[in-house]
PANUKE-702716 format. One record per residue (C-alpha): x, y, z; residue in one letter; residue number from 1. Coordinates in steps of 0.1 Angstrom, whole numbers, plus 5000, padded with zeros to 4 digits. Layout:
N
ATOM / X / Y / Z / a / NUM
...
END
This chain:
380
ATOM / 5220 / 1754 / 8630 / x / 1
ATOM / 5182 / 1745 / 8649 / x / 2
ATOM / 5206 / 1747 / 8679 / x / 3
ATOM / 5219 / 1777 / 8673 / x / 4
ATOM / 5186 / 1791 / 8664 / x / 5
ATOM / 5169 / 1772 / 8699 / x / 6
ATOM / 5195 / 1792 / 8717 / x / 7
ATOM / 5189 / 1823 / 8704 / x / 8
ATOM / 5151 / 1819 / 8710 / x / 9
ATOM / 5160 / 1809 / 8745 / x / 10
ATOM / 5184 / 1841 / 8750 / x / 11
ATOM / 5152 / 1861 / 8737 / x / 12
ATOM / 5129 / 1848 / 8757 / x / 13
ATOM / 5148 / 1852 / 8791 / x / 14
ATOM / 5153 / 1885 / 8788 / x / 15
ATOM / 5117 / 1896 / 8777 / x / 16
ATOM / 5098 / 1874 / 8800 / x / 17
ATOM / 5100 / 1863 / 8839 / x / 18
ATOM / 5121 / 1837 / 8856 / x / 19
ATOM / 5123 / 1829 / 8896 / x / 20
ATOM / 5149 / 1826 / 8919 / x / 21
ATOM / 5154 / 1811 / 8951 / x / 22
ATOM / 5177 / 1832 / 8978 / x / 23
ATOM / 5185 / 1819 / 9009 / x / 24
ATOM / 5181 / 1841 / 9040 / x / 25
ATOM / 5203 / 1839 / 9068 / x / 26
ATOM / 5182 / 1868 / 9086 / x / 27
ATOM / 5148 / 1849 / 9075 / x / 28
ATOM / 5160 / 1814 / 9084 / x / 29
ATOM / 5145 / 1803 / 9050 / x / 30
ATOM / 5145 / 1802 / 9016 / x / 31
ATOM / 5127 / 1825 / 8993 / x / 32
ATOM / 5119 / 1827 / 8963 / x / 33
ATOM / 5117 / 1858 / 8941 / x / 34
ATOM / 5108 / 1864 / 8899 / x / 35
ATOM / 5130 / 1885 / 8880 / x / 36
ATOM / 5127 / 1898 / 8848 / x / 37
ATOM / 5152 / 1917 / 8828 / x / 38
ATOM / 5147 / 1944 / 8803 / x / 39
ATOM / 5148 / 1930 / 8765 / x / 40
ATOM / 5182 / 1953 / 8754 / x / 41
ATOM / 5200 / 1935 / 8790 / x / 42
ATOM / 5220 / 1910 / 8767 / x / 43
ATOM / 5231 / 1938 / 8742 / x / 44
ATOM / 5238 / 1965 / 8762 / x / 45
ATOM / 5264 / 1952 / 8785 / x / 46
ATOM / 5272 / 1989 / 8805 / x / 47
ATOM / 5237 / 2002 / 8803 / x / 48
ATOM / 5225 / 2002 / 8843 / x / 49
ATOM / 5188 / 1998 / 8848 / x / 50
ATOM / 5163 / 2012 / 8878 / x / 51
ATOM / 5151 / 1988 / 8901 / x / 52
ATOM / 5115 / 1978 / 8913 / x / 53
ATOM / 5112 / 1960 / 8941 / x / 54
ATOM / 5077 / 1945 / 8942 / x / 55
ATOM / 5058 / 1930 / 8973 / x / 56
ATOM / 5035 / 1907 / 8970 / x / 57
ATOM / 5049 / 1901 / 8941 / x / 58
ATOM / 5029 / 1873 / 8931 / x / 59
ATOM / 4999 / 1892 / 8920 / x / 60
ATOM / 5018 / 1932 / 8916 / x / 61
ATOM / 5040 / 1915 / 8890 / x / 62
ATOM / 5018 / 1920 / 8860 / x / 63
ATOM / 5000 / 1945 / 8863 / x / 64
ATOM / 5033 / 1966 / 8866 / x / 65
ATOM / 5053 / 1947 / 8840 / x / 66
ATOM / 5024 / 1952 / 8816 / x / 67
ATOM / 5021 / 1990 / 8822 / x / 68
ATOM / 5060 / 1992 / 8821 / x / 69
ATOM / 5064 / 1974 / 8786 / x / 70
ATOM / 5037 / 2002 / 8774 / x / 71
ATOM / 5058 / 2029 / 8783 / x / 72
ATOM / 5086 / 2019 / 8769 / x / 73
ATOM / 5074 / 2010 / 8741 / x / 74
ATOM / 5065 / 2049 / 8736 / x / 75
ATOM / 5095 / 2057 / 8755 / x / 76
ATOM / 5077 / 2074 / 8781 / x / 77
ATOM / 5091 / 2052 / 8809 / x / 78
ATOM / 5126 / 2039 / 8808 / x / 79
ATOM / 5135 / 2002 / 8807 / x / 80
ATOM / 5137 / 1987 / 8844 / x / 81
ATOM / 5148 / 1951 / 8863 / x / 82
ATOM / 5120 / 1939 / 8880 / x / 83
ATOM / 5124 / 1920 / 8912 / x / 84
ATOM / 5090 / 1908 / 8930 / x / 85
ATOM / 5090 / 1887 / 8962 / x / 86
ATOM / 5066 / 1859 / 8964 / x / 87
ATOM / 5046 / 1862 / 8996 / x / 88
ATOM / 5014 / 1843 / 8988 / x / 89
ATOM / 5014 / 1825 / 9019 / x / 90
ATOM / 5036 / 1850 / 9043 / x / 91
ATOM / 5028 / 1885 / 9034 / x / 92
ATOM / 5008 / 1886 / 9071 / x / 93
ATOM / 5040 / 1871 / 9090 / x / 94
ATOM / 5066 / 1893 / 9067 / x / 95
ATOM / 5047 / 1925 / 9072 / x / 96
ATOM / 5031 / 1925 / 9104 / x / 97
ATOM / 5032 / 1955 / 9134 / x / 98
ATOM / 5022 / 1952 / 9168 / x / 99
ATOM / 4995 / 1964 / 9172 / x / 100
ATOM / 5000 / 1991 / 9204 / x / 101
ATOM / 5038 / 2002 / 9197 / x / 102
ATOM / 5036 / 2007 / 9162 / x / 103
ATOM / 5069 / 1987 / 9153 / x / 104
ATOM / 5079 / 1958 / 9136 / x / 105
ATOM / 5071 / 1925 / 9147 / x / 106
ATOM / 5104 / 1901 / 9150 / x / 107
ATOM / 5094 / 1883 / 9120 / x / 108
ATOM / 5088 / 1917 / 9104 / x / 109
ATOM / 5121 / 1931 / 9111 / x / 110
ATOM / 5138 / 1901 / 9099 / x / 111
ATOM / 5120 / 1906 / 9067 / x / 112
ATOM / 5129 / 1938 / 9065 / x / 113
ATOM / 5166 / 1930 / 9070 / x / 114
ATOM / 5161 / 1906 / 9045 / x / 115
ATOM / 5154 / 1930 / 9020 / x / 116
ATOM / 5181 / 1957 / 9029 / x / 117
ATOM / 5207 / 1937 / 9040 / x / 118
ATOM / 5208 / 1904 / 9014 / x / 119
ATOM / 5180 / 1910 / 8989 / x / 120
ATOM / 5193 / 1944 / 8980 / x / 121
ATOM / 5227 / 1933 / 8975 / x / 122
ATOM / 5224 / 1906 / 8958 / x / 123
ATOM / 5205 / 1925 / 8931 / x / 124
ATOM / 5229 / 1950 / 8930 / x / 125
ATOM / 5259 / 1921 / 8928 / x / 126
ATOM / 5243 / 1904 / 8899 / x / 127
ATOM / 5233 / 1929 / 8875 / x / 128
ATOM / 5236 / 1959 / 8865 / x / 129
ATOM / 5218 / 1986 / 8884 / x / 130
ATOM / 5212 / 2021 / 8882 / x / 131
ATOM / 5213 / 2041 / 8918 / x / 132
ATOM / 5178 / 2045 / 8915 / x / 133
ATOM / 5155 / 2020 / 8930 / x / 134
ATOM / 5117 / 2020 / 8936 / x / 135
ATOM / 5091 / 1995 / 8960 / x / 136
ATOM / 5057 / 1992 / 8960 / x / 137
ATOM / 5032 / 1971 / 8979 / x / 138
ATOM / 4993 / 1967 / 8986 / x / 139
ATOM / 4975 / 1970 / 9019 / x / 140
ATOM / 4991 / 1951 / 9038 / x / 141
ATOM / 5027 / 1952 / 9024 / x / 142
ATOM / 5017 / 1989 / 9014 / x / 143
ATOM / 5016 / 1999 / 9050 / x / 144
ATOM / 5051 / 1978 / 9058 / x / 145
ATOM / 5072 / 1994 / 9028 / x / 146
ATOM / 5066 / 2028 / 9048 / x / 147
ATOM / 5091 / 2015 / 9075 / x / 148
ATOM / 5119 / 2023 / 9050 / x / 149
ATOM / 5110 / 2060 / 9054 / x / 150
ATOM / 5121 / 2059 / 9089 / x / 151
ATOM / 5157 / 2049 / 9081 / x / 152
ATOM / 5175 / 2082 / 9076 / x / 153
ATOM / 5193 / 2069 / 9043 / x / 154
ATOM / 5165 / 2049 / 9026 / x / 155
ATOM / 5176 / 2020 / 9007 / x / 156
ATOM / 5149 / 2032 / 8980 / x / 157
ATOM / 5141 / 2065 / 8960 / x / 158
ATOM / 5108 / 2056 / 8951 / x / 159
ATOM / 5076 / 2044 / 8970 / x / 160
ATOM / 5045 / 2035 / 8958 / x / 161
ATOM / 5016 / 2028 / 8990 / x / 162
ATOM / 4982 / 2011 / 8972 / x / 163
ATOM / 4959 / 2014 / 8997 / x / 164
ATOM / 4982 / 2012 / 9028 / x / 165
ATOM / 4975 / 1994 / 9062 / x / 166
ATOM / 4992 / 2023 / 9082 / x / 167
ATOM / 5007 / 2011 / 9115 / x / 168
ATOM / 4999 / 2037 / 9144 / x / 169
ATOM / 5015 / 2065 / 9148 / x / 170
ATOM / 5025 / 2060 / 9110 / x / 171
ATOM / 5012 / 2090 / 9095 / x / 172
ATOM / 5033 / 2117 / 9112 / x / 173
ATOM / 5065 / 2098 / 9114 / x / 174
ATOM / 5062 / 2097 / 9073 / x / 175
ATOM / 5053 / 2134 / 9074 / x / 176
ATOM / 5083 / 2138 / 9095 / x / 177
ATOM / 5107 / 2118 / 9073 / x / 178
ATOM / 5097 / 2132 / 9042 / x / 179
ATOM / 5099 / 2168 / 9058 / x / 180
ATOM / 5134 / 2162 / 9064 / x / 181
ATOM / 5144 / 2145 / 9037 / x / 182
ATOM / 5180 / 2152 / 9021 / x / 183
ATOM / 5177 / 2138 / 8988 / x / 184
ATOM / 5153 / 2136 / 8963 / x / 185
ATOM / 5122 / 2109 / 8973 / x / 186
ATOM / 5090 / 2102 / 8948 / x / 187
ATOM / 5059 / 2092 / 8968 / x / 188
ATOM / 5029 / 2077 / 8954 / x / 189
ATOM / 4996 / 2066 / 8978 / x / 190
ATOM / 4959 / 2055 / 8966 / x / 191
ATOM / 4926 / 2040 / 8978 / x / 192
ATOM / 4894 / 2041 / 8961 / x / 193
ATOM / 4855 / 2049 / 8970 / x / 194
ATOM / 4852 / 2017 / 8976 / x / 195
ATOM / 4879 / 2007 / 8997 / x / 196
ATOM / 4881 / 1991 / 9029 / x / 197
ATOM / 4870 / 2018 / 9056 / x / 198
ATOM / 4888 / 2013 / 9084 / x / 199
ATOM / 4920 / 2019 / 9058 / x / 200
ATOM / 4905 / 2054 / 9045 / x / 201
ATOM / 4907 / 2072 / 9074 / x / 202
ATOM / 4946 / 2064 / 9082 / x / 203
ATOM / 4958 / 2072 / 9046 / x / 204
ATOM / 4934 / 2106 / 9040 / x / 205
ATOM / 4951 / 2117 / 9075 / x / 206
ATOM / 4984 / 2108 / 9057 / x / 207
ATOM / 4976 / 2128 / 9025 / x / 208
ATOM / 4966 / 2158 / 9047 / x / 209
ATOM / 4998 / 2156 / 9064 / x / 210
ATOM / 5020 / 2150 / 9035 / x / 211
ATOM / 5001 / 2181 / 9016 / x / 212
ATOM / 5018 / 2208 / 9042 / x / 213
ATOM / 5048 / 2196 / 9034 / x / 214
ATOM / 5069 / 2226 / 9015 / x / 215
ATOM / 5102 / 2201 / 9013 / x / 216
ATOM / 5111 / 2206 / 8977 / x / 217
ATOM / 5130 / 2172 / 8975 / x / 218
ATOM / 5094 / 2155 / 8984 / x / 219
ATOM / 5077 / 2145 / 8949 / x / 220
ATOM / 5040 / 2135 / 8961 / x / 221
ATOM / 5008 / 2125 / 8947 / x / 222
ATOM / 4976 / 2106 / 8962 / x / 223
ATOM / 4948 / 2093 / 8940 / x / 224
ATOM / 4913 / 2085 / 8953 / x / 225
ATOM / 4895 / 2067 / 8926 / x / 226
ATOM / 4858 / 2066 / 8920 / x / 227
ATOM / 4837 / 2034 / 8909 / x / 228
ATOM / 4865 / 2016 / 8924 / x / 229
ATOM / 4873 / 1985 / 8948 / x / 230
ATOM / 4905 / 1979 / 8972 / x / 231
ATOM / 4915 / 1953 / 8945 / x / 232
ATOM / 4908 / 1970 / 8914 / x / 233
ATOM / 4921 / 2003 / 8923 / x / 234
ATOM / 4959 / 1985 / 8915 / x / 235
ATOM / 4955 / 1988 / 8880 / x / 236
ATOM / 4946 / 2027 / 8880 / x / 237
ATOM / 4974 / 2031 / 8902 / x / 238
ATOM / 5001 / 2015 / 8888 / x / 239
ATOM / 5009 / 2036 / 8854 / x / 240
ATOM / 4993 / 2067 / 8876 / x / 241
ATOM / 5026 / 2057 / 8898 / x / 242
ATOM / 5049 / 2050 / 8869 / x / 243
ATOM / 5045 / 2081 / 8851 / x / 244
ATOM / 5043 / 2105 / 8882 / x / 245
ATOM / 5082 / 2089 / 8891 / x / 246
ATOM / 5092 / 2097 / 8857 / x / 247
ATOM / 5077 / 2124 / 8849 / x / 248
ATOM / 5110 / 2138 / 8835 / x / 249
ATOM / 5124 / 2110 / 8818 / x / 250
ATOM / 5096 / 2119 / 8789 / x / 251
ATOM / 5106 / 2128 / 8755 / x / 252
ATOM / 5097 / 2169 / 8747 / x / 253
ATOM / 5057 / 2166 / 8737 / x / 254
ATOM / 5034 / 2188 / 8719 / x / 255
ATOM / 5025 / 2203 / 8750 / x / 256
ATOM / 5057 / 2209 / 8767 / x / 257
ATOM / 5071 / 2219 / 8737 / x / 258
ATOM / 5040 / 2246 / 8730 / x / 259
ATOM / 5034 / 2255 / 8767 / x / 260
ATOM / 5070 / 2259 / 8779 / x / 261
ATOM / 5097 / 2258 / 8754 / x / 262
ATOM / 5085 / 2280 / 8725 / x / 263
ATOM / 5072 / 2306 / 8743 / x / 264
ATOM / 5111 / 2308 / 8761 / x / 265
ATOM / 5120 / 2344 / 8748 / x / 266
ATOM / 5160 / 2325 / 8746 / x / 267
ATOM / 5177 / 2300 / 8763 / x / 268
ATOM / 5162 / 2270 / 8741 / x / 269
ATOM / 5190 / 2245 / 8748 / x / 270
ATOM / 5198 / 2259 / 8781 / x / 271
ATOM / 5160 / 2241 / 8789 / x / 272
ATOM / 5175 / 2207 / 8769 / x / 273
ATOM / 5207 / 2203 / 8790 / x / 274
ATOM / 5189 / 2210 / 8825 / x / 275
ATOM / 5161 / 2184 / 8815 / x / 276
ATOM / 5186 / 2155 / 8815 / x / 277
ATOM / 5205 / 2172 / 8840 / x / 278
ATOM / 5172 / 2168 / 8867 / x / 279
ATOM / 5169 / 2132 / 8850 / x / 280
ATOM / 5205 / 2123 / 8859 / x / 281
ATOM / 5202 / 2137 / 8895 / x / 282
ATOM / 5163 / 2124 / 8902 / x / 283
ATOM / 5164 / 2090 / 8893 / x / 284
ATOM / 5201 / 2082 / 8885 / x / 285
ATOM / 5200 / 2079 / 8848 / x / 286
ATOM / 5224 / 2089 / 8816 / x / 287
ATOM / 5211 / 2086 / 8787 / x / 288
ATOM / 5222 / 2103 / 8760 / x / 289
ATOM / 5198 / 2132 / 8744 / x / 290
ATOM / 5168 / 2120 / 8722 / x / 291
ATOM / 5170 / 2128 / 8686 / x / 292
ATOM / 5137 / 2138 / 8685 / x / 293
ATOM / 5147 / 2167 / 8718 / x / 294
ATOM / 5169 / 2181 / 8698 / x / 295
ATOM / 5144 / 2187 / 8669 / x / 296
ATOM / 5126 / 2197 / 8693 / x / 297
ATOM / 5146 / 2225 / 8701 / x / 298
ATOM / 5157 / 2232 / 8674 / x / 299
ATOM / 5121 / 2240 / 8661 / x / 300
ATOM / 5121 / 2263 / 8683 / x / 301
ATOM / 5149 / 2280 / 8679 / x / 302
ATOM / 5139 / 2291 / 8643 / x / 303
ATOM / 5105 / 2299 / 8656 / x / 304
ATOM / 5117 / 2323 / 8679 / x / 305
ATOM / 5149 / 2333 / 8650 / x / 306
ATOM / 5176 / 2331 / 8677 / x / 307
ATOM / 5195 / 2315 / 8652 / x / 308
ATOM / 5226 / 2319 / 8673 / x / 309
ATOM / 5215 / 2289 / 8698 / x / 310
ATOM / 5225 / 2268 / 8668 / x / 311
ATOM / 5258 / 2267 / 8676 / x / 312
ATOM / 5254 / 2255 / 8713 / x / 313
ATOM / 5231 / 2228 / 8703 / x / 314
ATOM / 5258 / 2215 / 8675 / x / 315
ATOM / 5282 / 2215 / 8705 / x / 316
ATOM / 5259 / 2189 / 8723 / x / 317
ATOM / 5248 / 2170 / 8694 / x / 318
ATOM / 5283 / 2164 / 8689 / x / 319
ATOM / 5286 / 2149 / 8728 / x / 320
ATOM / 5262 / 2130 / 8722 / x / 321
ATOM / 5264 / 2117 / 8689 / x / 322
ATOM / 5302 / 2121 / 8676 / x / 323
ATOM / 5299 / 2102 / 8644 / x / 324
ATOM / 5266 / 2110 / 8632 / x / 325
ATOM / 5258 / 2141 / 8612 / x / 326
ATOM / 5233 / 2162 / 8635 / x / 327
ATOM / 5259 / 2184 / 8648 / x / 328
ATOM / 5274 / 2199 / 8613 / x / 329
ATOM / 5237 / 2191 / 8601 / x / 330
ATOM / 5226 / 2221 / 8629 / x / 331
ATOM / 5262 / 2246 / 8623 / x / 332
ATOM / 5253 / 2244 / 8585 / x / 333
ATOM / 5213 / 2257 / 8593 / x / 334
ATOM / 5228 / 2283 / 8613 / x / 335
ATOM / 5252 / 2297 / 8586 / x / 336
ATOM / 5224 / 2290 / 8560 / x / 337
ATOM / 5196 / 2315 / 8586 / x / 338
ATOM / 5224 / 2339 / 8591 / x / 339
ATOM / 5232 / 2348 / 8552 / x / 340
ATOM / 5266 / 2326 / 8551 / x / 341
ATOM / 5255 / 2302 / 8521 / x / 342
ATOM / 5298 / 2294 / 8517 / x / 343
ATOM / 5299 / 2281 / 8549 / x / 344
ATOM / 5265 / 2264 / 8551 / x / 345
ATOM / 5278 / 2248 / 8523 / x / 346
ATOM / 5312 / 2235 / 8540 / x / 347
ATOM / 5288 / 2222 / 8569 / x / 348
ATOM / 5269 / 2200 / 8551 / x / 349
ATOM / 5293 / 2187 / 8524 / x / 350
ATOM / 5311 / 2173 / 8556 / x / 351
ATOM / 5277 / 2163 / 8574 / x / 352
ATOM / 5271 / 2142 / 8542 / x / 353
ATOM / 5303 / 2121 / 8551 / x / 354
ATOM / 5293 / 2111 / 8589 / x / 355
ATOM / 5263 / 2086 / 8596 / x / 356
ATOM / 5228 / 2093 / 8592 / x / 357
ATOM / 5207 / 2099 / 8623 / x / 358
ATOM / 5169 / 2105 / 8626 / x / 359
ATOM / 5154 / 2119 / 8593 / x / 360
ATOM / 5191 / 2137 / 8587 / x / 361
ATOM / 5200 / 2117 / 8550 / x / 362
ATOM / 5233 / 2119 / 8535 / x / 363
ATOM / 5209 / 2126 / 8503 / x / 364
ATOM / 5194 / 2155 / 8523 / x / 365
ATOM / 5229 / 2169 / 8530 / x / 366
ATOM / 5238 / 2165 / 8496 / x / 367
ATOM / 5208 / 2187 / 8483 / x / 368
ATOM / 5209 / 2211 / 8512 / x / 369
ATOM / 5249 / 2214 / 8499 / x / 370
ATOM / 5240 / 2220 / 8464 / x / 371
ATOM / 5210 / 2245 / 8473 / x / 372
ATOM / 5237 / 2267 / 8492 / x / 373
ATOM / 5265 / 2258 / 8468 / x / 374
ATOM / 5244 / 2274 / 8442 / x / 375
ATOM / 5244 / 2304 / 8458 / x / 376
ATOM / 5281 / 2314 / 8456 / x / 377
ATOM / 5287 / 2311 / 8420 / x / 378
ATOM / 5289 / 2341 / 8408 / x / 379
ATOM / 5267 / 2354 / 8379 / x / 380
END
């Protein structure tokens, strides 16, 4: 039994906290070594896929974006991810470096780059489960080599987040070329701070202005310049700045959006629910199925607004996305019970009382919502 219990404490604690790797690199000559750690529902969710950040210099960028990430999910405002971060404590000079006059990749540089894309990338992808989403980020000096991704025409990576970016020359219009001809959606994400290193502000406030005149749709872009801050300390405002710009869309329906853009909708209520997975699925690769609380969501509007017929669609997608719970007979039998037809209300949730509770939907709620319509088609 203490066994079985030490093993089940050890299966708990690799999946909710770090554990390093050694790869060996044909391209680098070397091995390297690289932490991993695996969202906490891995282990029970064995054909959920995950995003994918890849961290450099990821001996000091692990924690500050595995602490900000753990937040977010914990409020389910960022989704769980596998984080991979490459330790380059004492090579992120040699693994990044540019000469100086051509702009380009050292050799060492370039072999670290095909590190990354040609065995690193891979081998992630072989050994778990991965979503076709995947994100880098980097400081400085790794910040300005991540960029060299961007001039691939297929990217390895969706996602890039620049803290405070060593620019190579000739950098900032080859980005603003890139991105201006980008084919498929790309999220990028640059900072530096007041008090940054000088000769970097110039380079990346060129960038911004560059990357500002772009009108490419598929180009997501933000820059943050923060005040009363350093070139080290502006990490930690970057990071969930970063985080929640990429998924900006995987958030649940708030107050606001739900106030600002929803209910004010004269129809077309679930119509704005499907397409807000739907940019989900196609921006950063993920199905998930629709959150209880969207759908009361929408459903709160809909009876704002009385279009009482949108019921009906919504109970067809509750019922996609939850086939054995209750929610989609729950929503058929509000819809008869708004429109005047208390018989079939009634129907609706006598049978919603015999499929599984979901959210705050109770079979003893059905049960009392069956009676209250029930009651009125006896005749007097």
């Amino acid at each position: 039994m203490k066994q079985a219990l030490l093993l089940f404490f050890f299966s708990i604690s690799l999946f909710a906290q770090k554990t390093t790797e050694l790869i060996k690199s044909n391209k680098l000559g070397e091995t390297r070594e690289i932490t991993i750690s695996l969202p906490a529902s891995y282990e029970n969710s064995s054909t959920k896929r995950y995003p994918v950040l890849l961290l450099l210099d990821g001996d000091y960028l692990f924690d500050p974006f595995q602490g900000a990430l753990k937040y977010g999910e914990y409020w389910d405002d960022l989704p769980e991810m596998i984080i991979i971060g490459i330790n380059q404590k004492n090579s992120r000079m040699n693994d990044c470096a540019f000469d100086p006059a051509e702009g380009t990749p050292t050799k060492r540089s370039a072999a670290f780059y095909n590190f990354i894309g040609e065995e690193l990338v891979p081998f992630i992808d072989k050994k778990y489960r991965t979503a076709p989403f995947r994100i880098i980020a980097g400081h400085d000096t790794t910040a300005g080599f991540l960029n060299f991704f961007l001039y691939k025409e297929n990217s390895f990576f969706n996602a890039y987040i620049s803290l405070s970016p060593e620019l190579a020359p000739g950098m900032e219009s080859q980005i603003a070329t890139n991105l201006s001809n980008a084919k498929k959606p790309i999220f990028y994400y640059q900072s530096s701070a007041d008090g940054d290193i000088k000769q970097l502000l110039q380079p990346i406030e060129e960038l911004d202005a560059q990357l500002k005149s772009i009108t490419n749709p598929l180009v997501n872009y933000q820059y943050n310049k923060f005040s009363n801050a350093s070139h080290y300390s502006l990490v930690l405002f970057s990071v969930p700045n970063a985080l929640y710009q990429i998924f900006d869309s995987y958030k649940p329906i708030s107050s606001t959006e739900f106030t600002e853009k929803i209910a004010i909708l004269p129809s077309g209520y679930v119509d704005y629910l499907i397409k807000k997975y739907q940019n989900t699925a196609e921006k950063l690769g993920l199905q998930m199925p629709i959150r209880i609380n969207d759908f009361k969501a929408i459903e709160a509007a809909i009876l704002k607004n009385k279009a009482y017929d949108e019921l009906e669609k919504l109970a067809q997608i509750a019922s996609k996305n939850y086939p054995k719970a209750m929610l989609a007979d729950y929503e058929l039998g509000l819809m008869y019970e708004k429109t005047g037809d208390a018989k079939k209300a009634a129907a609706k949730y006598q049978r919603a009382s015999q499929l599984e509770e979901i959210g705050d939907l109770t079979k003893e709620m059905m049960y009392n919502k069956y009676d209250d319509m029930k009651s009125l088609t006896v005749k007097k």
